[in-house]
Every structure is written in C-alpha cells, then in structure tokens.
Rosetta silent file (secondary structure, phi, psi, omega in degrees, C-alpha in Angstrom):
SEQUENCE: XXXXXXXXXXXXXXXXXXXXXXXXXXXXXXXXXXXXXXXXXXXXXXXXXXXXXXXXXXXXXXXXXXXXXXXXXXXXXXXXXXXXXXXXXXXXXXXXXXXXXXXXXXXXXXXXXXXXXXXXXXXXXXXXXXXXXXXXXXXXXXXXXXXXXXXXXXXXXXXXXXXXXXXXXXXXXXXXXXXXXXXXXXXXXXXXXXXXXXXXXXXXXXXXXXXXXXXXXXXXXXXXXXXXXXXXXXXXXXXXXXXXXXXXXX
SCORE:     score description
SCORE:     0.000 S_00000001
   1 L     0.000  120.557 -170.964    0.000    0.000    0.000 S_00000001
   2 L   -93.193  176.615  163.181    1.671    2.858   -0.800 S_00000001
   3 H   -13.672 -100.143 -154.479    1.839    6.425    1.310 S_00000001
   4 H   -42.300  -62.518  171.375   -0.876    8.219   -0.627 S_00000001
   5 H   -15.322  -70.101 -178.648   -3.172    5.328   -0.792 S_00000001
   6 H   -42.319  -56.735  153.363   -2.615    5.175    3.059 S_00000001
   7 H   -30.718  -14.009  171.529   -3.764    9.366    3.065 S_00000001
   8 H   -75.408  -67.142 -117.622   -6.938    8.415    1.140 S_00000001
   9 H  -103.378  -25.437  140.493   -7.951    5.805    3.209 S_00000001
  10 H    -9.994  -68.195 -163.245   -6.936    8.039    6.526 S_00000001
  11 H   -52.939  -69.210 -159.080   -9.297   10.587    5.161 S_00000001
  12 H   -65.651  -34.921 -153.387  -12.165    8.520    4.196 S_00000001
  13 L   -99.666   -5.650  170.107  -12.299    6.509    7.608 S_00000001
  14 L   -69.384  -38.752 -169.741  -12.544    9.774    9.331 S_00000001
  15 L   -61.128  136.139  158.406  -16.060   10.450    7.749 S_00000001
  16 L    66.873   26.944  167.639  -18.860    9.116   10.138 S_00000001
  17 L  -103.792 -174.218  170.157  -16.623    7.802   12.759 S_00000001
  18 L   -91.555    5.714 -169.156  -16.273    8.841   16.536 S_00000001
  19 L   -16.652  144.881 -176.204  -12.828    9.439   16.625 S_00000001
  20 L   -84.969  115.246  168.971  -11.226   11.724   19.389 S_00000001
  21 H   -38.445  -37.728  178.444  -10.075   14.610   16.730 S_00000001
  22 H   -64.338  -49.512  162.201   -7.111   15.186   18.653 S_00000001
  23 H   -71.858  -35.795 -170.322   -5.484   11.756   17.206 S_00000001
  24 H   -57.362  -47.634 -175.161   -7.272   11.889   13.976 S_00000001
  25 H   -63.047  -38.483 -176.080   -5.043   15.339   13.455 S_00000001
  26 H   -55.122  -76.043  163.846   -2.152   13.498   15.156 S_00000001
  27 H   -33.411  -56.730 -170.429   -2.264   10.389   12.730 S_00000001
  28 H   -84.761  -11.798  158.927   -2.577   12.417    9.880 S_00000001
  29 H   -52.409  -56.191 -154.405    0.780   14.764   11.020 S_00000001
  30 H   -46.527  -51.780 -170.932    2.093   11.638   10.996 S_00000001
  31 H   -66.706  -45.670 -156.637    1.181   10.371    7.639 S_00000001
  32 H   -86.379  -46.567 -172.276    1.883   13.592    6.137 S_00000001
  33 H   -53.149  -60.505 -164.264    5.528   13.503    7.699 S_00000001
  34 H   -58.370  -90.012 -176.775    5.597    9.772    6.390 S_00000001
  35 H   -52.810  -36.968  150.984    5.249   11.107    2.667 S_00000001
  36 H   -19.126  -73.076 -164.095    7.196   13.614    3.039 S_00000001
  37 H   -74.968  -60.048 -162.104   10.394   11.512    3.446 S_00000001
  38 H   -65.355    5.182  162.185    9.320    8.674    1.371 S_00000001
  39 H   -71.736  -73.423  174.570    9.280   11.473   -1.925 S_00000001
  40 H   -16.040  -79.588 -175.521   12.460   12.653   -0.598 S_00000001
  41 H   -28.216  -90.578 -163.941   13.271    8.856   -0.746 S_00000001
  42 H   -48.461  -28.150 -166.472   12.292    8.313   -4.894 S_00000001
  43 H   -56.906  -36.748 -158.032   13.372   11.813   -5.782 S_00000001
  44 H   -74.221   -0.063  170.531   16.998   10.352   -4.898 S_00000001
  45 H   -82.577  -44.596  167.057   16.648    7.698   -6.471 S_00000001
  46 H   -44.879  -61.357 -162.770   15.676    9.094   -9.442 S_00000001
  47 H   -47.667  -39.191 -128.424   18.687   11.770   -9.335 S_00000001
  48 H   -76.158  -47.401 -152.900   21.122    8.468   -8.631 S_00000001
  49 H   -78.265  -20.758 -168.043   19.584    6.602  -11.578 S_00000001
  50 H   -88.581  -14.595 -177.947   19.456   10.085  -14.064 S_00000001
  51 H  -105.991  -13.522  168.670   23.354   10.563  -12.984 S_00000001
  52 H   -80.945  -24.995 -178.018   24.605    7.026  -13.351 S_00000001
  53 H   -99.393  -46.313 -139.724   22.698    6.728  -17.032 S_00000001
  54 H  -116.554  -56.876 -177.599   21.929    9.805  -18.764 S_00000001
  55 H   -30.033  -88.351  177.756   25.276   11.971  -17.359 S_00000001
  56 H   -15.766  -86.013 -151.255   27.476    8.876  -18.103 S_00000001
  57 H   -53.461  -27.877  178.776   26.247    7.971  -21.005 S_00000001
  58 H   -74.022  -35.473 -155.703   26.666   11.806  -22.411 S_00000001
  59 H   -91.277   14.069  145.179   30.339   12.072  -21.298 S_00000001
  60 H   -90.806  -23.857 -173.709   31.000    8.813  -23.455 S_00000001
  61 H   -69.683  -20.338 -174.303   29.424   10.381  -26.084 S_00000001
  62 H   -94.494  -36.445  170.932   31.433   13.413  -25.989 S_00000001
  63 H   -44.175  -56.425  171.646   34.723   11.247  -25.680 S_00000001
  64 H   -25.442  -50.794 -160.603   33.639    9.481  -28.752 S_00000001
  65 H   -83.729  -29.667  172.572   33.274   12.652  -30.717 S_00000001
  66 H   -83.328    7.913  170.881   36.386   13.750  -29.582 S_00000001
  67 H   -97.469  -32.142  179.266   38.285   11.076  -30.996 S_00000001
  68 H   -62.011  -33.822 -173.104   35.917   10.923  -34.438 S_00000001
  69 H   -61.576  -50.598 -160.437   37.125   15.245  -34.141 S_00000001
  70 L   -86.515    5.374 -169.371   40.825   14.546  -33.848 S_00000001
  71 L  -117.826  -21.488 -170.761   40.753   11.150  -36.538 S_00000001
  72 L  -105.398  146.896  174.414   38.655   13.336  -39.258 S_00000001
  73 L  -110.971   44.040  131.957   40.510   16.193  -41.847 S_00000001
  74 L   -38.067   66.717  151.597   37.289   17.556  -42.728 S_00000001
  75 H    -5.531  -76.852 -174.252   37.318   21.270  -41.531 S_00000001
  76 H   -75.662  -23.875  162.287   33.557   21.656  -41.492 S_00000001
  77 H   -83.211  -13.786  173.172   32.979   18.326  -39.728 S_00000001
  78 H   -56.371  -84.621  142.757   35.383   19.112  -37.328 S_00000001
  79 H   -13.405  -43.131 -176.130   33.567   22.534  -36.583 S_00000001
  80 H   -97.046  -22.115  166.876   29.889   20.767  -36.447 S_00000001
  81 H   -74.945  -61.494 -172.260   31.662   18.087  -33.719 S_00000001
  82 H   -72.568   -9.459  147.066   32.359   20.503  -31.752 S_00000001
  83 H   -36.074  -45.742 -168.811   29.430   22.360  -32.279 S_00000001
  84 H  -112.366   10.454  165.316   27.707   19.217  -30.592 S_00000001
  85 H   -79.602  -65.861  164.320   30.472   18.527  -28.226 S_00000001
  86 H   -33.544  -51.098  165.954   29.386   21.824  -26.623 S_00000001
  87 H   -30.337  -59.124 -169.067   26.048   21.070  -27.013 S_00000001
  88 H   -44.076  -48.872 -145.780   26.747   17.991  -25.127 S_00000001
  89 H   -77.869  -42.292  167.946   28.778   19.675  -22.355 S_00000001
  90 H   -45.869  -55.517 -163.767   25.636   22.231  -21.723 S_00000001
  91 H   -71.024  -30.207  179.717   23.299   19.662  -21.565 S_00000001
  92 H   -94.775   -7.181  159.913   25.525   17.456  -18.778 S_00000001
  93 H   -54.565  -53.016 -168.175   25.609   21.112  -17.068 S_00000001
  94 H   -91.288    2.028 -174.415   21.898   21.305  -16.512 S_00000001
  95 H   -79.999  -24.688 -171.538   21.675   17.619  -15.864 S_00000001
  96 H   -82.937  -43.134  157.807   23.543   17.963  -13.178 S_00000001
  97 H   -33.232  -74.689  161.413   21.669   21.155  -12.212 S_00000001
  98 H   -14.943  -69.568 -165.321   18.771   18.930  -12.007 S_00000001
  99 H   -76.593    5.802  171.800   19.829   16.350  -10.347 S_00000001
 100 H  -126.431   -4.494  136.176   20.649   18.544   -7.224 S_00000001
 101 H  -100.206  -12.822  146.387   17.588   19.766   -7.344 S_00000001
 102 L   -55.471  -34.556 -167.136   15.693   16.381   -7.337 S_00000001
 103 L  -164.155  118.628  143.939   18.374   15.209   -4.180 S_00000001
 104 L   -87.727   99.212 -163.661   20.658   17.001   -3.070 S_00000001
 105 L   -40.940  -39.659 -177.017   23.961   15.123   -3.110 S_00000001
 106 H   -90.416    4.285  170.536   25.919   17.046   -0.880 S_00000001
 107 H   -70.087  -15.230  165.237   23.101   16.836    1.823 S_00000001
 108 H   -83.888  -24.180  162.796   24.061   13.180    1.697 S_00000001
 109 H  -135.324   19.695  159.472   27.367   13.291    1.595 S_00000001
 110 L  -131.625  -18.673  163.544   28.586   16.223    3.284 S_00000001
 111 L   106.699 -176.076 -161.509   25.233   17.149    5.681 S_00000001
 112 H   -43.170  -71.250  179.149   22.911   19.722    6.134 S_00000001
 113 H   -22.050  -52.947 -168.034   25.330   22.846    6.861 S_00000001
 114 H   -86.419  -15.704 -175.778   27.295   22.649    3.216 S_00000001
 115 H   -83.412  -27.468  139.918   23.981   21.564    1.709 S_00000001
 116 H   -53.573  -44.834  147.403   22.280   24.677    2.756 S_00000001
 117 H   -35.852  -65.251 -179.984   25.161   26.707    1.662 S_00000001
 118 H   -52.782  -59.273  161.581   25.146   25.264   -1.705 S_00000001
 119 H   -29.769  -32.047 -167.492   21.139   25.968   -2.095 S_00000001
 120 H  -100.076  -53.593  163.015   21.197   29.438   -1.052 S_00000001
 121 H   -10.596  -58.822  170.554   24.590   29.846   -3.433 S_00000001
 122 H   -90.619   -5.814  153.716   22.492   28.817   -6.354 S_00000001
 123 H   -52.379  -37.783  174.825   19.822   30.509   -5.270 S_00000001
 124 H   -62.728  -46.574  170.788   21.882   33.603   -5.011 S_00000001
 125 H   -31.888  -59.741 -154.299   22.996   32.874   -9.046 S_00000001
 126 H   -82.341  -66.588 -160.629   19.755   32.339  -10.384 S_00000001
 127 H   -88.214  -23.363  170.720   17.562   34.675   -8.669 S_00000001
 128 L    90.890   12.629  174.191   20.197   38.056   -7.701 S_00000001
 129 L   -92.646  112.072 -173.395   19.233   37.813   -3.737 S_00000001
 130 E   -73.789  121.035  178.513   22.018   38.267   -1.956 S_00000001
 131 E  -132.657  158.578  167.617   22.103   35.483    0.956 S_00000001
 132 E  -140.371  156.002 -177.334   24.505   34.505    3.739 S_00000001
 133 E  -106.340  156.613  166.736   24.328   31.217    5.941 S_00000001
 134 E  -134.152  163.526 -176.415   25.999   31.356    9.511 S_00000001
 135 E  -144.950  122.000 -161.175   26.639   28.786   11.887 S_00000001
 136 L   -99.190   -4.347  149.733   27.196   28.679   15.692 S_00000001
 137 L    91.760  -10.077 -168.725   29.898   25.472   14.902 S_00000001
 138 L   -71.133  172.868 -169.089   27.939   23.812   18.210 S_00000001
 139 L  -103.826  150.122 -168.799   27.487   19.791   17.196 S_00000001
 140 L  -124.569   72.108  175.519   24.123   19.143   15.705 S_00000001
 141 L   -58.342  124.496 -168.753   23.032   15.321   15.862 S_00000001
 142 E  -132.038  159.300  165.334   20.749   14.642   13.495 S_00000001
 143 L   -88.445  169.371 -169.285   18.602   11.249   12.085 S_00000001
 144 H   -91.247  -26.377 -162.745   18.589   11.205    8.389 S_00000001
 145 H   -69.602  -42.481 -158.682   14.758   11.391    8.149 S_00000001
 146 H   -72.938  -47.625  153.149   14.976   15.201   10.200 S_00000001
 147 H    -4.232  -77.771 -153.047   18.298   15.677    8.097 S_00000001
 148 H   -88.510  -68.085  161.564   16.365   15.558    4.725 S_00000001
 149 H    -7.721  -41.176 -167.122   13.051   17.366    6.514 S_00000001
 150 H   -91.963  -58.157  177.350   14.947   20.311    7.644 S_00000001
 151 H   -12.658  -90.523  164.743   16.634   20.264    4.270 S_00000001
 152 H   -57.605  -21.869  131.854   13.390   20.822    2.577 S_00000001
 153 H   -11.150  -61.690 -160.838   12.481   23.449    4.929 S_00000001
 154 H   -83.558  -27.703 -159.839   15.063   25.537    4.397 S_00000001
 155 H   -77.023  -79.115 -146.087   14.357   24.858    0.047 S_00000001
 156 H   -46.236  -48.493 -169.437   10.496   25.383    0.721 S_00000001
 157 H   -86.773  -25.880  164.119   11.225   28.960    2.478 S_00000001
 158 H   -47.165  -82.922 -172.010   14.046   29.851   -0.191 S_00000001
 159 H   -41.321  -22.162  179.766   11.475   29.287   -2.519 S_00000001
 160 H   -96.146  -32.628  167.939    8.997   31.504   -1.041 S_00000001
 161 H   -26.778  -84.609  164.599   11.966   34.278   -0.783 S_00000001
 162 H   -24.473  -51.138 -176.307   12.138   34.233   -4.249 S_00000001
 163 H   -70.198  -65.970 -165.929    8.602   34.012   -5.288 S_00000001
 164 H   -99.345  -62.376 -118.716    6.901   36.430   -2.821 S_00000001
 165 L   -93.424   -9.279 -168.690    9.227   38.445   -0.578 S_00000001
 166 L    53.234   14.520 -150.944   10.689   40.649   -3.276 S_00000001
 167 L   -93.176  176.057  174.264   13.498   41.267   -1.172 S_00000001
 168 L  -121.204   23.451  144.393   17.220   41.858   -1.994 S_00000001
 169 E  -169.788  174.997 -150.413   18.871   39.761    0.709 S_00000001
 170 E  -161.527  164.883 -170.406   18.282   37.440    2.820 S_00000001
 171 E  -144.979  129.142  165.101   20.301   35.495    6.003 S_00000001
 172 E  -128.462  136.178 -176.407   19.828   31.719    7.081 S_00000001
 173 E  -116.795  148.948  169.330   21.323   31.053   10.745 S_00000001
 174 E  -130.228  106.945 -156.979   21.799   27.526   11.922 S_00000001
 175 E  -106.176  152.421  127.840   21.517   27.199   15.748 S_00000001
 176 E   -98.541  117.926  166.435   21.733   24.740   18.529 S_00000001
 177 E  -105.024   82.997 -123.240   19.536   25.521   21.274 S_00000001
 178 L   -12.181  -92.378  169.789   20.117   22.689   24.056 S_00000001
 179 L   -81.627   12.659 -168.464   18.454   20.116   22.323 S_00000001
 180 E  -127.663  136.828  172.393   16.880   21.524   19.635 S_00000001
 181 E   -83.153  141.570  166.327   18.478   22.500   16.289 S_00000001
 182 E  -123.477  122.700 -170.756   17.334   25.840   15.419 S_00000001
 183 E  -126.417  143.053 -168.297   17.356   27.350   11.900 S_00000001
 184 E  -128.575  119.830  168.347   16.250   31.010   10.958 S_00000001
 185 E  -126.746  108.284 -178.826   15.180   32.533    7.283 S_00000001
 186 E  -121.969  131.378  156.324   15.042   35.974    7.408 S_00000001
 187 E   -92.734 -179.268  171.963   14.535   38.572    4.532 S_00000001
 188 L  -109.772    1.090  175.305   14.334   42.556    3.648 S_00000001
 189 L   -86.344 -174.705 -178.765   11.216   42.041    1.471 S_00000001
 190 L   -13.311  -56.137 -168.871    7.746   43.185    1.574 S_00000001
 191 L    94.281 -132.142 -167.497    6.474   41.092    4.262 S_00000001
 192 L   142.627  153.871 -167.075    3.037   39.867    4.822 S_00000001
 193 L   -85.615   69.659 -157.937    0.526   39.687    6.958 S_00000001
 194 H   -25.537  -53.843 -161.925    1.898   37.137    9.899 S_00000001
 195 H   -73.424  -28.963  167.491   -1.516   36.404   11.391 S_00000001
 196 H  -114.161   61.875 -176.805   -3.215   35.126    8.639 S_00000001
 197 L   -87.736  -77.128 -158.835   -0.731   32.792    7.093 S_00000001
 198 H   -72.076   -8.011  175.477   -1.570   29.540    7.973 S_00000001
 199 H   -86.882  -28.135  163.955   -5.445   30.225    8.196 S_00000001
 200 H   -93.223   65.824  157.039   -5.107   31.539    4.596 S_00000001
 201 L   -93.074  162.534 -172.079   -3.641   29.109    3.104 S_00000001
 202 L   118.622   11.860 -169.448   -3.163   28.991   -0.697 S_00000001
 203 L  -148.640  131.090 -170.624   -2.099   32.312   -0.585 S_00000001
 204 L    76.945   35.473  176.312    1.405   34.376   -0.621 S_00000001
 205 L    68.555   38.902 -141.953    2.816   30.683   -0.604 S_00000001
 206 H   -87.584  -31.985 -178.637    0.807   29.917    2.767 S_00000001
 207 H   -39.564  -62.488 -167.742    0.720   26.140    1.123 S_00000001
 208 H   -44.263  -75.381  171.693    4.752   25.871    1.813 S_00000001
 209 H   -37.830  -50.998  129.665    4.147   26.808    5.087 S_00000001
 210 H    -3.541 -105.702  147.257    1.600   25.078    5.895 S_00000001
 211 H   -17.635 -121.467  178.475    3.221   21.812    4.585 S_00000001
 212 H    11.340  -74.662 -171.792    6.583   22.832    6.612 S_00000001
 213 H   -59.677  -43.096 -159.803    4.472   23.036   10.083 S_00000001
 214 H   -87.827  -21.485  167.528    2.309   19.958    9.853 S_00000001
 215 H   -93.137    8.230  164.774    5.645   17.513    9.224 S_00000001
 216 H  -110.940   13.800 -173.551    7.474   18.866   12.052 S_00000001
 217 L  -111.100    7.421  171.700    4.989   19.021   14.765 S_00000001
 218 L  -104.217    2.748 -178.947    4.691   14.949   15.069 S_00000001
 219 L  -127.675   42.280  164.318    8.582   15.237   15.784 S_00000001
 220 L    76.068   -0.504  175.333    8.069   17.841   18.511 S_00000001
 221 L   -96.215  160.697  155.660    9.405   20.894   16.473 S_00000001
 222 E  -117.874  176.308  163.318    7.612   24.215   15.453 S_00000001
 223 E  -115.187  136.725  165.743    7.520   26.665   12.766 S_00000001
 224 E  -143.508  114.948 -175.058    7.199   30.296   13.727 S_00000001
 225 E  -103.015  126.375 -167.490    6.458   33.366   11.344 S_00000001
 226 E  -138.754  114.176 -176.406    7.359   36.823   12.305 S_00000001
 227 L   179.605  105.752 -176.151    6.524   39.003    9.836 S_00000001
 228 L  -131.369  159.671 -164.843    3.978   41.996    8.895 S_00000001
 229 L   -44.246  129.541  154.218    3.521   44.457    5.087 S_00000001
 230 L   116.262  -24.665 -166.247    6.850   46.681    4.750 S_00000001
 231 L  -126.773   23.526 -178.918    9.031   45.081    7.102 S_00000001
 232 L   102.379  139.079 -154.075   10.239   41.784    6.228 S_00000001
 233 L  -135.314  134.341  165.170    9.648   38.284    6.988 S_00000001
 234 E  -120.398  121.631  154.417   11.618   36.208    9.616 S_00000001
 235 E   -71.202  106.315 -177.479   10.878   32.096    9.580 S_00000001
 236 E  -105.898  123.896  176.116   12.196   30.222   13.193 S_00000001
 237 E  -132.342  141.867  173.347   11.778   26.037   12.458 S_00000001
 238 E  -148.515  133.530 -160.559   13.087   24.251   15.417 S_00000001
 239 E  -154.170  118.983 -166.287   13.398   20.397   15.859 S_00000001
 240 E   -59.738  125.550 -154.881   14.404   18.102   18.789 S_00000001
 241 L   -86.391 -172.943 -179.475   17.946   17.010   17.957 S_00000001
 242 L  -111.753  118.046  160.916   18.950   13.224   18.351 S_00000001
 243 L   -52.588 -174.973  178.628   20.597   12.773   21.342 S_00000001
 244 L    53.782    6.629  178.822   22.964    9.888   23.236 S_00000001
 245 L    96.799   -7.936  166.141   24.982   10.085   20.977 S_00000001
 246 L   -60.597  156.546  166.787   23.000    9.187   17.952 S_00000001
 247 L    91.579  171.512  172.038   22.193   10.722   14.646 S_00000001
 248 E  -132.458  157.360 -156.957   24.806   12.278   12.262 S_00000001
 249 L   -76.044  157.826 -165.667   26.211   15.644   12.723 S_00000001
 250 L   -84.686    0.000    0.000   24.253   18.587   10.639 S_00000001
C-alpha cells in the first residue's frame, strides 16, 4: 500500500466515525511527515539513476566525438563536432543542475550545513538575492529522516523568498539551542501579513508553510512566522535534535 493510498484511506475513515479529533489530526501529522520523506526517498533515487545513465552515457558520447574530431581532416565536420560537443557539455551542465535539485547530493554526503550553503549559493545565481548562511559550529546530531526534513524546509522557504518576498537579501542562521536544532530565514522584502498565514492558506505561498508546520509538529518541532507588510519576513523552524549520541552531525 503505498503512502498516498494510506492518506486516502486516513481521510475517508474519518467520515462518520467517533474518533477523538485530537489523534485523527495526530495520525494524519504523521502520515503527512511519512510522505514527506518517502518522496524525498524516490526523488533520490531518481537523481542516482538520471546521474549514473543519462550523465554517463553523455560524457562517453562526448569522448567518442572527440576522438571521431581529432581522426577526421574535414574542416567543417570538425567545426559541427564541436558544435555538438558543446552542445553535449551544456546539456551534462543542466543535468547535473537537475539532479541537485531532485536530491541534493551534498546533503548526503557532506550534511545539512554545506547543503544549505550550496542551495542558497544557487539561489543567489539564479535569482540576484544576496544570501549569507551562519553557523554557531555547536554539534548538531541529526537522524537522516529530520536531516532531509529540515533540508526541505530551508528549500520550501528559499522558494517563497524568491517568489513572494521581493526582497534583496536574505540570512539563514543555523543554531543549537540545548536540544533543539534551530534554523532562521530571514529577509528585507515586503512582508506579509503574519496572522493570517496559515489560516489563509493557498495564498502568498501559505501552502509551503503550511506543509513545513504539519511535518514537524509529530517530531516535537515548530515553525514560527514573524513578519507583517513593509518590514520583512523572519521564519524560526526548530526540531528536537537526536541525542545519546546518535544521529549524524548537521
């Protein structure tokens, strides 16, 4: 049965029972949390499988051509291979683009901290918002599921930067607060109207938010938006770190 299925049939078994509301809302954090990760899960599979086959397979193709370039004395085909050796080399550019933004590789193999750099880096590229990440260097134990959670957090609120906030820079801090990792997205744009974010949602990107709050609240974290027209938006996500000695470092 997969996830969604399970999120139907969640739904539907709510109608005309007595359930105490207070779990039915619980259960369905839960659920919601649940899919969450397991997307997370396929996207990376998908990047693994689009960078061992279609990546690969282009950079034999451009070796090929450069040995057909350097074996033919053809001027003009020599000129159209590398006309499509570039081609090539653009095209294994954005694949790669891609494929870090289906999974991001170095949140997997270097951890949150550089993988959050790199995002707000190309964010900075793409979009002309000047961002800087800080770090308070304290050790941040993390499980892989909260890992990849916070991960998309931090993307999800980028993303609304960009979209809504108009702003021209922006700051993400990454905190330890005795047991709780703390992370902060704060901008210089427009702002918005604080109080009715999550009761509107669907609107100024209220969805994102939304989303964001209901998969961290079955694992004891919050979301908090501070943020009214004129002045600016600051996002506080906080999440109970893994302790004992557990977990991998952020």
């Amino acid at each position: 049965m997969t996830l969604n299925r399970e999120l139907q049939q969640e739904i539907t078994s709510r109608k005309g029972t007595e359930d105490d509301p207070l779990i039915y809302h619980q259960k369905l954090r839960s659920l919601t949390s649940a899919l969450a990760l397991a997307e997370e899960r396929k996207c990376r599979r998908i990047a693994a499988e689009v960078h061992d086959r279609i990546i690969q397979n282009l950079a034999i193709a451009k070796i090929t051509l450069g040995t057909i370039k350097s074996a033919t004395s053809s001027d003009e085909a020599a000129k159209k291979t590398c006309e499509v050796i570039a081609l090539i080399d653009d095209t294994i550019q954005d694949t790669r683009q891609l494929v870090s933004e289906i999974a991001s590789p170095v949140l997997y193999e270097l951890g949150l901290l550089p993988a959050v750099e790199s995002l707000t880096q190309q964010t900075e590229e793409r979009h002309g918002i000047a961002f800087s990440v800080s770090d308070d260097s304290k050790p941040k134990p993390l499980s892989d599921d909260l890992r990849v959670l916070l991960y998309r957090a931090v993307r999800e609120l980028l993303k609304n930067t960009v979209q809504h906030a108009q702003a021209d820079s922006a700051t993400v801090s990454i905190t330890r607060d005795g047991d709780q990792i703390c992370i902060k997205v704060e901008d210089d744009g427009r702002g918005f109207d604080a109080g009715k974010t999550i009761s509107g949602a669907g609107k100024t990107g209220c969805y994102g938010l939304f989303g964001i709050k209901e998969q961290f609240q079955p694992l004891g974290g919050y979301l908090n938006v501070d943020s009214r027209p004129g002045h600016g938006t600051r996002v506080t996500l906080a999440a109970p770190l893994k302790c004992h000695g557990q977990g991998i470092e952020a």
